[in-house]
C-alpha positions as CSV (number, residue, x, y, z in Angstrom):
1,X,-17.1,-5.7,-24.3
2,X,-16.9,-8.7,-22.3
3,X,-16.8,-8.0,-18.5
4,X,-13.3,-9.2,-16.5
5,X,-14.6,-12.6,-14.2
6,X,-12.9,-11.6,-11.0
7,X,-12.5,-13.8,-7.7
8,X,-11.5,-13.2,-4.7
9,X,-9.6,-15.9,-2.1
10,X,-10.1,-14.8,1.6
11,X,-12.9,-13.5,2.8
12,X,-11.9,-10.9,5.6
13,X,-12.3,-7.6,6.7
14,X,-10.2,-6.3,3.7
15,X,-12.0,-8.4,1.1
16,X,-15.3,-7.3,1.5
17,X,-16.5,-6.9,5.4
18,X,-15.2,-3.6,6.2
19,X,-17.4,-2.2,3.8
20,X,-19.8,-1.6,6.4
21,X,-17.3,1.0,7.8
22,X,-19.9,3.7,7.8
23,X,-17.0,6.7,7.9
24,X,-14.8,5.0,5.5
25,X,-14.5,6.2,1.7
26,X,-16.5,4.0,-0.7
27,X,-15.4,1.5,-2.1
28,X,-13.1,0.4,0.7
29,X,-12.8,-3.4,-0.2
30,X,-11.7,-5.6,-2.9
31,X,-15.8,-6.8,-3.0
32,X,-16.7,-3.1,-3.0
33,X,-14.6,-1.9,-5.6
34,X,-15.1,-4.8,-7.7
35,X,-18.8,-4.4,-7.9
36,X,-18.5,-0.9,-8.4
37,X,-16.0,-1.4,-11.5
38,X,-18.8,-1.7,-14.3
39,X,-15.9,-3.3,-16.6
40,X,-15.8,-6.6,-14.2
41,X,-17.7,-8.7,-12.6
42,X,-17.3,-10.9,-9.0
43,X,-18.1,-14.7,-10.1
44,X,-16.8,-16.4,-7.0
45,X,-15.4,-16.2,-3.4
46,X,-12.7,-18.7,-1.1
47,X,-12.0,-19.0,2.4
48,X,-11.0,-21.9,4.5
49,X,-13.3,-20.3,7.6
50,X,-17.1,-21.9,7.3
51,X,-18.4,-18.2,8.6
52,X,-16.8,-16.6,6.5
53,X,-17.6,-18.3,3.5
54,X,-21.6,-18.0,4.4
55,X,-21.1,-13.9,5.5
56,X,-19.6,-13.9,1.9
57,X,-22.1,-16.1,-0.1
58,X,-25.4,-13.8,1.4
59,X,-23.6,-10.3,1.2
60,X,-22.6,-10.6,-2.3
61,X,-24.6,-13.1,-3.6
62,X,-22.1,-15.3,-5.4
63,X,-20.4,-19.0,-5.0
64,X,-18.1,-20.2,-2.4
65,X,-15.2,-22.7,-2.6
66,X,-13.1,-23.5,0.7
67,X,-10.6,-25.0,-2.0
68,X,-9.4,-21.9,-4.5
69,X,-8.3,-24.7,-6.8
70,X,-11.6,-26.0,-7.2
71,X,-12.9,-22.2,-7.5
72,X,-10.5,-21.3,-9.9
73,X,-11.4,-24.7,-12.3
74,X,-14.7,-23.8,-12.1
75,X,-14.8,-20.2,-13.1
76,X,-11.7,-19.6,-14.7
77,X,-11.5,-16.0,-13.7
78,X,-9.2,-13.4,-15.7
79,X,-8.4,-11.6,-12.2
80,X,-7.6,-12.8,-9.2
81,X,-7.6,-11.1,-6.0
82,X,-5.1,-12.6,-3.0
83,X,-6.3,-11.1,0.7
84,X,-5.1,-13.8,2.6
85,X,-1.9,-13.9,5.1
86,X,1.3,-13.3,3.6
87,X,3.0,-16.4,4.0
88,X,0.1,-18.1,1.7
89,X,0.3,-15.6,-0.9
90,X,3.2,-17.1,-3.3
91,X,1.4,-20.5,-3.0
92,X,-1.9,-18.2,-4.3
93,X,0.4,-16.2,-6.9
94,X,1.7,-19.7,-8.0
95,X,-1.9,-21.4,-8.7
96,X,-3.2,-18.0,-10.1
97,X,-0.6,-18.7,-13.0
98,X,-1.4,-22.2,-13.2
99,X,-4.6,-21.8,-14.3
100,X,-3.5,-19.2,-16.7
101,X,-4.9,-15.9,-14.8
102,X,-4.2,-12.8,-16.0
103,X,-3.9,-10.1,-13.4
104,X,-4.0,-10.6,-9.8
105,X,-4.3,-8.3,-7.2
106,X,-2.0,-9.3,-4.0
107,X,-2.9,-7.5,-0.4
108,X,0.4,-6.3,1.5
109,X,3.1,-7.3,2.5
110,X,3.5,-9.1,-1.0
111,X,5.4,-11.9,1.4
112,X,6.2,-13.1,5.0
113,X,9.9,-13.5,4.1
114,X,12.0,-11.8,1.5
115,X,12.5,-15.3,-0.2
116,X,9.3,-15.8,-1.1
117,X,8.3,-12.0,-1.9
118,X,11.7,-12.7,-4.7
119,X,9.8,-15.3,-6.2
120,X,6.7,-13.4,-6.4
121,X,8.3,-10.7,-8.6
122,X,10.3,-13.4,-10.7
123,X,7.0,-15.0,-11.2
124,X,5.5,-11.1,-12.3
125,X,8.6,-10.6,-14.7
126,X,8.9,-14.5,-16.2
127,X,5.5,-14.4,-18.0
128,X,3.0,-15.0,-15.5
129,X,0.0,-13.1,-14.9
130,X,0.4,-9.2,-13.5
131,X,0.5,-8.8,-9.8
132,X,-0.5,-5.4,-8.8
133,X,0.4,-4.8,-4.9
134,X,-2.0,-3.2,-2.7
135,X,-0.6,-0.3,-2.1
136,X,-3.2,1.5,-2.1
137,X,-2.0,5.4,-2.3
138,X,-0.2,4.6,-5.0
139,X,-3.7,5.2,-6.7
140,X,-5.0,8.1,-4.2
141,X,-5.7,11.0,-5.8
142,X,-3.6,13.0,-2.6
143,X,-0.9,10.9,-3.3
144,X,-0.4,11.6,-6.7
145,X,-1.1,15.2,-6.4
146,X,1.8,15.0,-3.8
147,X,3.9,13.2,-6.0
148,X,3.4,16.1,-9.0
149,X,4.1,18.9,-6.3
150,X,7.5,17.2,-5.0
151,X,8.5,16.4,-8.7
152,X,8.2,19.6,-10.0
153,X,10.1,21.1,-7.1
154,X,7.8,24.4,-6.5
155,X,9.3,23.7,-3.4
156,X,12.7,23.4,-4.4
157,X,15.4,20.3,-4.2
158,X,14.1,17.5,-1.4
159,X,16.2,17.6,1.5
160,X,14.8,15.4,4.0
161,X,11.9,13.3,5.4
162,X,9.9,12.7,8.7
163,X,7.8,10.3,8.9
164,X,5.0,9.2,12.1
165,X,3.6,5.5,12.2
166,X,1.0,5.0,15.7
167,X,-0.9,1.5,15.4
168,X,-2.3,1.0,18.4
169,X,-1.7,0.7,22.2
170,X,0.1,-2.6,22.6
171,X,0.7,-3.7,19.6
172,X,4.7,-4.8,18.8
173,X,6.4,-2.3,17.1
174,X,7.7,-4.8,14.6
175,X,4.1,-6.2,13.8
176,X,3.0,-2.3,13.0
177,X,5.9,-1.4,11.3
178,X,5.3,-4.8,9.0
179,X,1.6,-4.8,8.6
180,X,1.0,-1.1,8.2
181,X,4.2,0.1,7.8
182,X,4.2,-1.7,4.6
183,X,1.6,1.3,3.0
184,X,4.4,4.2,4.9
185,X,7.6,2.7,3.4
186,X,6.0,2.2,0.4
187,X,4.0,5.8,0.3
188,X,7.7,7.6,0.8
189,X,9.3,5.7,-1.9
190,X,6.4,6.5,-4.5
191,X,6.7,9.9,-3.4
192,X,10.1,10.4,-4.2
193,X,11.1,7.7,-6.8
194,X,13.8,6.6,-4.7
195,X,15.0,4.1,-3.3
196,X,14.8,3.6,0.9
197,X,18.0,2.0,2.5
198,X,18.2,1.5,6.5
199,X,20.5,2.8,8.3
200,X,20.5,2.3,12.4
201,X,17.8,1.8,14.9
202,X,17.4,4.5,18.3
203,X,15.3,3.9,21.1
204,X,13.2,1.1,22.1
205,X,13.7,-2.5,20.4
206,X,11.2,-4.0,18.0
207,X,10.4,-6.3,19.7
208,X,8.2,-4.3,22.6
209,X,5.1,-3.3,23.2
210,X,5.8,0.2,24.4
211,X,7.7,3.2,23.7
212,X,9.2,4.7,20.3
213,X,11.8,3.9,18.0
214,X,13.3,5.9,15.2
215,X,14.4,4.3,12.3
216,X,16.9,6.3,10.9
217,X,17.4,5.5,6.8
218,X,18.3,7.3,3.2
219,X,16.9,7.3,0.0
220,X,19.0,6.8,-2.1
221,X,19.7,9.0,-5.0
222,X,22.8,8.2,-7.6
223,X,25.8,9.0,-5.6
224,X,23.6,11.7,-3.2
225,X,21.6,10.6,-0.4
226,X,18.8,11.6,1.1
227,X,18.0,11.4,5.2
228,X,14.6,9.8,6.3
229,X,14.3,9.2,9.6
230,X,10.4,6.8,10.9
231,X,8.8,7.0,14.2
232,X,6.9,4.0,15.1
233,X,5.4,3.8,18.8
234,X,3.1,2.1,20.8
235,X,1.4,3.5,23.6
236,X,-0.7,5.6,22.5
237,X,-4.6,5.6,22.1
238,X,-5.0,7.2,18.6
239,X,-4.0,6.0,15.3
240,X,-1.6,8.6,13.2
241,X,0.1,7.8,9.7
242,X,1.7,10.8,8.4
243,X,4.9,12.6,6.4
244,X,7.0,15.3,5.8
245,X,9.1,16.4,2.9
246,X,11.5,19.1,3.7
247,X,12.4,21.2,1.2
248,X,14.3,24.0,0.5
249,X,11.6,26.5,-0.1
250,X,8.9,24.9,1.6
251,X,7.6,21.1,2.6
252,X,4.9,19.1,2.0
253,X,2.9,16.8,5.0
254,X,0.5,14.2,3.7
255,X,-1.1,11.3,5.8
256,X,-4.4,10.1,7.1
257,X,-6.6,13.7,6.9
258,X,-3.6,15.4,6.0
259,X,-2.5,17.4,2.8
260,X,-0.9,20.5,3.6
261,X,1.9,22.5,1.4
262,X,4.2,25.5,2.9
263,X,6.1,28.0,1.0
264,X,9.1,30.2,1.9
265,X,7.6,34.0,2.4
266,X,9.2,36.8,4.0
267,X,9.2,36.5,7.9
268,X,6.9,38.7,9.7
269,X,8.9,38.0,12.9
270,X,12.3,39.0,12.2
271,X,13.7,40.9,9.0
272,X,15.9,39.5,6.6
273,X,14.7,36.0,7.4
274,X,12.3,33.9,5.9
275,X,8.9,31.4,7.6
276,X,6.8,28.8,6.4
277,X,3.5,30.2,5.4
278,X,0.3,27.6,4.8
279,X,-1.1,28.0,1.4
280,X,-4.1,27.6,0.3
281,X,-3.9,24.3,-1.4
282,X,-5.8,21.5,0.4
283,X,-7.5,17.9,-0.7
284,X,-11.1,17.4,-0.1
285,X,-12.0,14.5,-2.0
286,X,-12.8,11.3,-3.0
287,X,-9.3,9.6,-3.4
288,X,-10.4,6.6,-5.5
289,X,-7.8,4.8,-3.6
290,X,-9.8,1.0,-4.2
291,X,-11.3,2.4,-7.0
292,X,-8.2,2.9,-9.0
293,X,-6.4,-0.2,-8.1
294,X,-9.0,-2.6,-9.2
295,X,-9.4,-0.5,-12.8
296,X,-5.7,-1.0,-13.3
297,X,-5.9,-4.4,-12.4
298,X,-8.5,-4.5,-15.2
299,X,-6.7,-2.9,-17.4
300,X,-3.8,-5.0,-17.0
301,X,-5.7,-8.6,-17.6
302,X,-7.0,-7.0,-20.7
303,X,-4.1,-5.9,-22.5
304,X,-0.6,-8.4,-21.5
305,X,2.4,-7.1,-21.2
306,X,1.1,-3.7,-19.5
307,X,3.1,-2.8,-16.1
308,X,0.9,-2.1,-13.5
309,X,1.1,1.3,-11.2
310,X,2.0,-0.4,-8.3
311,X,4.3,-3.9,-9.7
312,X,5.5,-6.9,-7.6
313,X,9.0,-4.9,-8.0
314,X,7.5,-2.5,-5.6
315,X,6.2,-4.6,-3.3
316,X,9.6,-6.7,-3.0
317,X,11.7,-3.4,-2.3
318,X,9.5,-2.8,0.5
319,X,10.0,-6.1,2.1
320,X,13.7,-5.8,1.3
321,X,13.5,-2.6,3.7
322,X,11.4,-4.1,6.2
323,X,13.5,-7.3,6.1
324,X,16.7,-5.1,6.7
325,X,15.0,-3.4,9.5
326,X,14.0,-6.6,10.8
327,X,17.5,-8.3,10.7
328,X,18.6,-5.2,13.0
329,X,15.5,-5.2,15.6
C-alpha cells in the first residue's frame, strides 16, 4: 500500500526538536511520530526562520520551503501537519484545503480567537480535509483507561471535579491557562463526555503573574450539572497538571505521573463509616500519546468521511471555554 506523503509547516520544538528530550516518551514530536508511523512518510518541512529550516533539513534529511504554498505545490502531501502559532493556523487550515489535502493535524489552541477557531470547524464539517486537534491524551493509553473506569461507574455516579494547572514561575495566568490549559480543559471534557461551562472567577486576576485563581465551572449534563472547579497559579517552581473525579464510591486522579483509583471500604478508623482505600490499579506504560494521533490522522486521509478521535468540534469547544474565561479575566 502506498505510504501517506506528510509535511509539516513550522519547524519548532513541538514539530521535531524536542525529540531530543532524553526523559520524554518516544515519539514526542510530530517529526518523531511521523517517521515512526511505517504507513507514512515525511516528504517536506516549512518555516519562515532560516535556522530552523537548516536544524530541520540535516535532522530529518528532507526539503525545506519558507513558503508552505510552494511546499505544498511541490509535494502534494495527503497530510498536513499545522505547529505554528495559533493565529496562523486558519490561514494554514485554509491552504491545506486548497490544494486538496486530506487530513491535517492542527497543534493547540485550534485558534487565537473564537472567530477564527468557528471557521476552522466549518471548514472540518463543509467538505474540507479532516483536522484532528492535538490534544494529545485523547489518544493516551491512561487517558482512555480513565475514561472506561469513569464510564462504567465502578465508582459510582460523578459528582464533582478538581482540577491543578502550575506552568511556571512568572508566567501570566491567562497565557498558561490558554497554551496548556488548552490539553486540561480539554482532558476533563473527554473524560466525562460533557460539556464545560464557566461560571465565576476567585482570587487573583488573569492578568498577573503571581498568586492562584480558581475557576469555578459545570459540566453540563441534560438538565443536571456537574461542579468543576480549576486552580491555575504562578509562583511556583515545579510544573503540576493533574485531576480529580469525585465519586460516590470512590475517585479517580490522573495527570502528569499520576493514575491512581480509590474505592469505598469499610473505615478502619471509626465504625459504621466508610475511607478511600488505594487499589492496586496503576499505569506504567508507554501511552502512545504522538503515536496514536498521527495513525488516526492516517487513517483519516485514507478513508474520507471518517471523524477523527479528537475533531475540530473539540478543539472549538475548548476555545469557547477559554474565550468565556477570558471575557471574565
Amino acid at each position: 500500500m502506498e505510504k501517506t506523503k506528510t509535511a509539516i509547516v513550522g519547524l519548532g520544538r513541538i514539530a521535531s526538536l524536542l525529540e531530543g528530550d532524553a526523559l520524554r516518551e518516544k515519539p514526542c514530536t510530530h517529526a518523531g511520530a511521523i517517521v515512526a508511523n511505517r504507513d507514512c512518510v515525511l516528504v517536506a518541512g516549512c518555516d519562515v526562520d532560516g535556522e530552523r529550516r537548516r536544524l530541520f533539513a540535516e535532522s530529518r534529511n528532507v526539503p525545506v520551503y519558507a513558503d508552505a504554498g510552494e511546499m505544498l505545490g511541490e509535494h502534494r502531501p495527503r497530510l498536513l501537519v499545522i505547529a505554528t502559532h495559533p493565529d496562523s493556523h486558519f490561514r494554514y487550515c485554509s491552504l491545506a484545503a486548497d490544494f486538496g489535502v486530506s487530513a491535517v493535524i492542527c497543534e493547540k489552541p485550534l485558534a487565537a480567537s473564537i472567530g477564527e477557531a468557528r471557521k476552522i470547524a466549518r471548514l472540518a464539517e463543509s467538505g474540507g480535509p479532516a483536522i484532528v486537534t492535538n490534544h494529545e491524551r485523547r489518544y493516551s493509553q491512561n487517558y482512555i483507561r480513565a475514561k472506561a473506569i469513569l464510564g462504567d461507574e465502578r465508582l459510582g455516579r460523578l459528582l464533582s471535579v478538581r482540577a491543578v494547572l502550575y506552568m511556571g514561575i512568572t508566567k501570566r495566568l491567562l497565557d498558561v491557562l490558554w497554551h496548556d490549559g488548552t490539553h486540561l480543559v480539554d482532558a476533563i471534557m473527554f473524560l466525562t463526555g460533557l460539556k464545560m461551562k464557566h461560571k465565576r472567577r476567585i482570587g487573583t486576576k488573569l492578568t498577573s503573574r503571581s498568586g492562584t485563581a480558581w475557576l469555578e465551572a459545570e459540566l453540563q449534563n441534560g438538565s443536571d450539572a456537574i461542579p468543576a472547579v480549576m486552580e491555575v497559579g504562578a509562583g511556583r517552581d515545579h510544573l503540576v497538571f493533574e485531576m480529580e473525579f469525585s465519586c460516590e464510591k470512590g475517585r479517580l486522579r490522573i495527570g502528569n505521573g499520576i493514575f491512581e483509583v480509590w474505592e469505598s471500604t469499610p473505615s478502619p478508623y471509626a465504625e459504621k463509616f466508610r475511607s478511600l482505600e488505594r487499589t492496586a490499579e496503576s499505569f506504567d506504560g508507554p501511552t502512545g500519546y504522538f503515536a496514536n494521533m498521527v495513525a488516526d490522522a492516517v487513517a483519516c486521509a485514507g478513508t474520507p468521511g471518517r471523524p477523527p478521535v479528537s475533531t475540530a468540534v473539540d478543539g472549538l469547544r475548548v476555545i469557547e471555554y477559554l474565550h468565556s474565561v477570558r471575557a471574565w479575566r
